[in-house]
N, C-alpha and C positions, 0 to 999 in steps of 0.2 A: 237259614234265616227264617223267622218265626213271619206270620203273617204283621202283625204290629209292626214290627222292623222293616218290611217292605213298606206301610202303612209313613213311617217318619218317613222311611229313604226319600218315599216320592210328593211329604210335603214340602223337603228339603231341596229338591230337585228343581219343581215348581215354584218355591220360594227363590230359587237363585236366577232361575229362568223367565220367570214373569215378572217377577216385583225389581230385585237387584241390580237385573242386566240393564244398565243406561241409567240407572241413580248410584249404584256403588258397585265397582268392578270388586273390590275387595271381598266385600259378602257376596257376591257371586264365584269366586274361586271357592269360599271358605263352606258356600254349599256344596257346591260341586265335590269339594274334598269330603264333609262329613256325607255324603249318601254312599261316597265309594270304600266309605270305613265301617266296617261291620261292627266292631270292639264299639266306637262310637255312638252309632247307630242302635246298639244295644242299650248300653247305658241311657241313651235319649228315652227310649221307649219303658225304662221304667219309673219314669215322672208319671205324675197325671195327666191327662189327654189335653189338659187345656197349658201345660207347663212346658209341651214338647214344641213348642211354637218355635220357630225361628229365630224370630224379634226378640221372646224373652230371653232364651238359651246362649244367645250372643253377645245379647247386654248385660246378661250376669257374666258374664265371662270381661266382660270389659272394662264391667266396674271392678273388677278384681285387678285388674289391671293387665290381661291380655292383650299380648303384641298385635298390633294394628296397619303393620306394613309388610305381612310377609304371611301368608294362607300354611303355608309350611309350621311354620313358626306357629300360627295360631291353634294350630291341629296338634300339634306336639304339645301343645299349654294344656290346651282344655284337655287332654287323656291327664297327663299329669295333675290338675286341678280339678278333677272332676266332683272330687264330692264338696269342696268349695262352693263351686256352680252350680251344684246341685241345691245346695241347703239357701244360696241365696232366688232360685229361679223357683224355690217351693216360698218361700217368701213374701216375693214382690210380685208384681204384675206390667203386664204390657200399657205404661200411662203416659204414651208420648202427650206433653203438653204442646204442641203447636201454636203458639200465639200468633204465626204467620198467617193462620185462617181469618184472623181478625180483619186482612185485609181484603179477602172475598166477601166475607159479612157484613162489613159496611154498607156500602150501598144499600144492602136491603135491612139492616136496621136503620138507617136514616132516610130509608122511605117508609115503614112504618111507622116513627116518629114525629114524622112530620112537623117539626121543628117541636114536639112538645120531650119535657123529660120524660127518660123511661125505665122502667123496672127491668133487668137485665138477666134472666136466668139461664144456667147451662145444665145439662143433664150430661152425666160424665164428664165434670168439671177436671176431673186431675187436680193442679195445683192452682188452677182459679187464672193463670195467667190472661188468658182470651174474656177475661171476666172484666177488661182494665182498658178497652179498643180507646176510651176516650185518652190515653196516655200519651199513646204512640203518634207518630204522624205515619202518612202514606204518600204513596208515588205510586201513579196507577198510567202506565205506560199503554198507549191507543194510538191507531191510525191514525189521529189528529193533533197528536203531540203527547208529551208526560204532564197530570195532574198533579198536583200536591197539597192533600190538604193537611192542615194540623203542623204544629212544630213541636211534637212531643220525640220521647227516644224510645227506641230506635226505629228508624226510618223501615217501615215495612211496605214490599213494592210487589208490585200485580200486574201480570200485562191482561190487557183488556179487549177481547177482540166479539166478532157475534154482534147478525140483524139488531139487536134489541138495543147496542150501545147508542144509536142517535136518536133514539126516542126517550130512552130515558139516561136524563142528566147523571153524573157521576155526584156524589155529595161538595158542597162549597163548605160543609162546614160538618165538624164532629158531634154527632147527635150528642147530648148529655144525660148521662148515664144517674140517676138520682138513689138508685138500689139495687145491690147487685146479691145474686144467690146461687147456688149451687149444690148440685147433688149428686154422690160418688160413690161406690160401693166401698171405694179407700180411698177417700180425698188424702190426698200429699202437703206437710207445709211445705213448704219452701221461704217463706217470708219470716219466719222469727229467726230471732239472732240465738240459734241453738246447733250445738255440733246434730242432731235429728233432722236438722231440717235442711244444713250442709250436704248433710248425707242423700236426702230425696234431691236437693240438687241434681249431685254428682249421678245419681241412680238418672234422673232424665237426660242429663247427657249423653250416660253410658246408652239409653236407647235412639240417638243419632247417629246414623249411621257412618260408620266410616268415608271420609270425603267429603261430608258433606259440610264443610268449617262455615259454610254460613248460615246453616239451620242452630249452628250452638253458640255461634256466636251472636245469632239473635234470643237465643232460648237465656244466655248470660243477661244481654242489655235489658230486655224486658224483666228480669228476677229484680234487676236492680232498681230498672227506673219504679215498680210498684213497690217494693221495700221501699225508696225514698219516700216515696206518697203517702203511706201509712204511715210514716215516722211525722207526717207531719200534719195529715187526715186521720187519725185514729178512727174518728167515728164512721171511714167508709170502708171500713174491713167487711169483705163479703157474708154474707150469711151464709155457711158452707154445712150440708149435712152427710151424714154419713147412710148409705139404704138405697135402695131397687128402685130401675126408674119406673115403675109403677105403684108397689105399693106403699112407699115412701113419697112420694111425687106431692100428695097434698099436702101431708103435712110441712113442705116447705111452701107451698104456695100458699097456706094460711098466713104466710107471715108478709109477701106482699101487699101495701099500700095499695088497698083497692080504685085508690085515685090515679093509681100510674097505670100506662098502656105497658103491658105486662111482653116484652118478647123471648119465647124462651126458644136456646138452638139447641141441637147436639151436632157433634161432627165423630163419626166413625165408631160410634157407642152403639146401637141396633143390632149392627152385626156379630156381635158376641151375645144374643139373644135368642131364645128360641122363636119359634112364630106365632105361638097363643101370647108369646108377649107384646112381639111386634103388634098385634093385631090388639089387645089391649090398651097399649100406650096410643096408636093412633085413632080410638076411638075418644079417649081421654083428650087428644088432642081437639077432636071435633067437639066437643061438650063447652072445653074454655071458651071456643066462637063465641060464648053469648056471656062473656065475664065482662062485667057492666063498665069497668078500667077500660078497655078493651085488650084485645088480645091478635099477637103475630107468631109464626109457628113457622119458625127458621130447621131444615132438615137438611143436611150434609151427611149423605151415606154413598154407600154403593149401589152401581146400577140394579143389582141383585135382591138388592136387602128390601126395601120396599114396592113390591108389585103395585102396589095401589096409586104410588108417585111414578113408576116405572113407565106407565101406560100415558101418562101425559108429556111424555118426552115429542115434539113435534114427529111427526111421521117423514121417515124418509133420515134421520139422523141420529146416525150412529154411535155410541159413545165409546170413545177410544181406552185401549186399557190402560186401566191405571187413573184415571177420571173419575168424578165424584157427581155425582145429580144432586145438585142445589136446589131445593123445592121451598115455597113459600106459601103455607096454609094447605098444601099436598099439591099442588101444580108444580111442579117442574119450572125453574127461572133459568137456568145457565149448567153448564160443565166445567167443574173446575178441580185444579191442579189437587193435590191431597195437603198439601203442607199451602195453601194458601197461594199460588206462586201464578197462575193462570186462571183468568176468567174468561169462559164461552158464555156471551149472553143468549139467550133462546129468544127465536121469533116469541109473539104472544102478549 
């Protein structure tokens, strides 16, 4: 076995063993299987280094239509299908759209809104769905009972727990969204009525992981309910560009309405970044402070990825794996679930 090949084995190891174990037993057999397969393993390791991923490798395999109830079965596909999976995992990319995040981000865009409308941008938008929170309703489930605000579809739910929840109110109402934008290295449609944009569907689906029937079948409702809304809002189809979140970044924010409180998030984009960029973008970030609209600066990453948010994590609290640091304007606000699912509020 070549060093590289050791190199997959044990991202595939660690991917079945840290991320999989307790969200999808399935993709944990199906690592566990390909690190023990040399033939496989090989093959893995002559993609590009950013192509040997796990999440991508699996989902091209499943958009192909790879068996999904049996590890056996699925290792015996992909040798058989492999240059299928190959040509579609050089392709595509890893663009889980999550609109379930929307429901950790609420609260803190409707405290920076402050009951005004707002300019709404995402950087690694994917397919714009998180681009739409005023669509959906919530149920945000706390110590004190379950919330619900909004009666839109599909019902997106959060448990809420953490110091900071009785101090600050949960939202009564869905901020209102006046403009919304986004910016992607390969923004996805999903919303025109074209077999292309069927296809980036089905490709997002293919990257949910096995078991987990209600992250797609919220990833379904949500496609729907914003195709309904365009069909009948045309004129709020997002400003969606294609470019790097740095040297691309203004030329989209040229085009927000300097009258709107401008809040731009990302969730899980930074980490496929190197760190002159990281450090780039969060000085960019610091400069908007003073955009005369005003300006809020939503950060959904891993505890890793940003040092400079890292350090403001209250002392003495630990962030569990698998956990996301939620920062607002680089302070650190809460830990939460990856797919939207859990809120820790932070003292502060």
């Amino acid at each position: 076995m070549t060093g590289l090949e050791a190199d997959v084995r044990e991202a595939y190891t660690r991917f079945g063993e840290r991320e999989a174990r307790g969200n999808s037993p399935f993709y944990e057999d199906v690592c566990a299987l390909i690190a023990a397969d040399d033939a496989l393993l090989e093959r893995i390791s002559t993609l590009p280094p950013a192509k040997r991923q796990p999440n991508l490798v699996l989902g091209a395999a499943r958009f192909l239509g790879a068996p999904d109830d049996d590890a056996g079965a699925f290792g015996t596909w992909l040798t058989q299908h492999w240059g299928e999976v190959e040509a579609v995992a050089r392709e595509r990319a890893t663009q889980t759209n999550e609109a379930g995040r929307c429901a950790m981000l609420l609260p803190f865009v409707a405290e920076a809104a402050r009951g005004r409308p707002v300019a709404l941008v995402e950087v690694g938008c994917s397919a714009g769905l998180a681009l739409f929170p005023d669509l959906y309703s919530y149920r945000f489930r706390t110590s004190g009972g379950e919330i619900v605000v909004g009666d839109g579809s599909p019902e997106l739910v959060t448990t809420v727990t953490g110091e900071g929840v009785e101090r600050r109110a949960l939202p009564a109402d869905i901020p209102q969204v006046a403009w919304r934008g986004g910016l992607d290295l390969n923004p996805l449609d999903v919303l025109t009525d074209s077999d292309g944009a069927r296809d980036n569907a089905r490709w997002l689906e293919a990257l949910v992981w096995p078991g987990q029937r209600e992250r797609a079948d919220r990833l379904r409702g949500c496609i729907a309910t914003v195709q309904d809304h365009l069909a009948t809002h045309p004129d709020d189809w997002p400003h969606v560009i294609r470019g790097d979140v740095v040297a691309d970044l203004d030329a989209l924010l040229a085009d927000v309405p300097s009258d709107l409180h401008l809040v731009l998030f990302h969730s899980a984009v930074l980490a496929y970044t190197d760190e002159t960029t990281r450090a780039e973008f969060t000085r960019r970030m610091g400069e908007l402070g003073s955009r005369a609209g005003g300006f809020t600066w939503i950060s959904n990453e891993g505890p890793g990825v940003m040092p400079g948010i890292a350090v403001t994590v209250p002392e003495g609290v630990e962030v569990p794996a698998g956990r996301f640091v939620l920062a607002v304007d680089g302070v650190a606000r809460a830990l939460v679930g990856p797919h939207g699912q859990a809120i820790e509020s932070l003292a502060g």
